[in-house]
N, C-alpha and C positions, 0 to 999 in steps of 0.2 A: 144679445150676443149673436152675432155672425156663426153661422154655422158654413161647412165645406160640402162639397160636391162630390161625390167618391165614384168611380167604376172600379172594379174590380174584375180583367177579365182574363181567362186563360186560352191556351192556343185552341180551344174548342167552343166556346161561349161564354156571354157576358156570365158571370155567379152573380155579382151584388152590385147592384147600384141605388145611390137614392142619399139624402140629406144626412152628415153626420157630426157632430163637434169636434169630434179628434179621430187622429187613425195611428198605429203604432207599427211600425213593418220592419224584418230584421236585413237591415242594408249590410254591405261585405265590410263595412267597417264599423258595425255594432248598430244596437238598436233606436232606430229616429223615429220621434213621436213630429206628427204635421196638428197643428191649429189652424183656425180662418185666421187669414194676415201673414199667414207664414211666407218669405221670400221664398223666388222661381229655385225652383232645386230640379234635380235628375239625379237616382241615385240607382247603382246596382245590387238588386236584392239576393241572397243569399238564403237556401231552404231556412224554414222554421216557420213560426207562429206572428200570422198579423190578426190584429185586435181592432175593432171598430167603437167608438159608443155612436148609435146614432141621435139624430133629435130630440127622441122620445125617450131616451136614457138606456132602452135596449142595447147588449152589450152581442156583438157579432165575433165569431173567434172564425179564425181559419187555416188550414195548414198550406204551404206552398212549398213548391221542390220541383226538382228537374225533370222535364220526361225522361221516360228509359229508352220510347224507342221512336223516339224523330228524328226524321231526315237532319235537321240544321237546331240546334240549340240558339235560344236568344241571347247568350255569351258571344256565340260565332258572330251573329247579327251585328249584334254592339264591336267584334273587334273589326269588322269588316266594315262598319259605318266610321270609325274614331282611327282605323287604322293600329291599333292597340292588339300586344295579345290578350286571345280568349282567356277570360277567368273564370278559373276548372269549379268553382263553387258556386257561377250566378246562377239564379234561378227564375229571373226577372231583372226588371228595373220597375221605379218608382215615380213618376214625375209628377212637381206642384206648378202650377200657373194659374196665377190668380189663385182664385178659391176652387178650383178643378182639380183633385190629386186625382190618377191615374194611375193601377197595379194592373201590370201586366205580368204574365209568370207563366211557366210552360203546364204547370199543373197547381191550380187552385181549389182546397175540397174543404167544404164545412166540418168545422167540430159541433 
């Protein structure tokens, strides 16, 4: 079995990285479980609870949510990059390529 690539980082530093089978993140349009093999996505994450198993079967939980007190929110980023209005709920984004998923979020903290 193919395993995936995870970082997980927030607007202060990386929290997790390292080899995982699945990762589960709550995108603004409900919650998307990623596999190895999964097609290129970009998705915007919305506060709540991402869940990792890594290779070893160890299960990683974490909570994610908006900063309260930054200059520009990663919503602002994304509506200013896509030209889109900001969406009042993101709290990240998500992205898969390849076997690389990538969580970005303004605040990422262990449970």
């Amino acid at each position: 079995m193919t395993d995936i690539s995870v970082d997980l980082v927030s607007q202060e530093k990386k929290v997790w990285a390292g080899s995982a089978r699945s990762i589960s993140a709550p995108s603004v349009n409900g919650q998307i479980g990623i596999w190895a093999g999964h097609t290129p996505l970009m998705a915007v994450l919305q506060p709540g609870h991402v869940s990792l198993i890594a290779t070893d079967g160890a299960q990683f939980d974490f909570k994610i949510s908006k900063a309260v007190n930054s200059q520009i929110s990663l919503s602002e980023i994304k509506g200013a990059i896509s030209g889109e209005p900001e969406i009042d709920n993101a709290a990240g984004f998500l992205s898969v390529d390849g076997n690389l998923v990538t969580v970005v979020a303004d605040v990422i903290t262990p449970l």
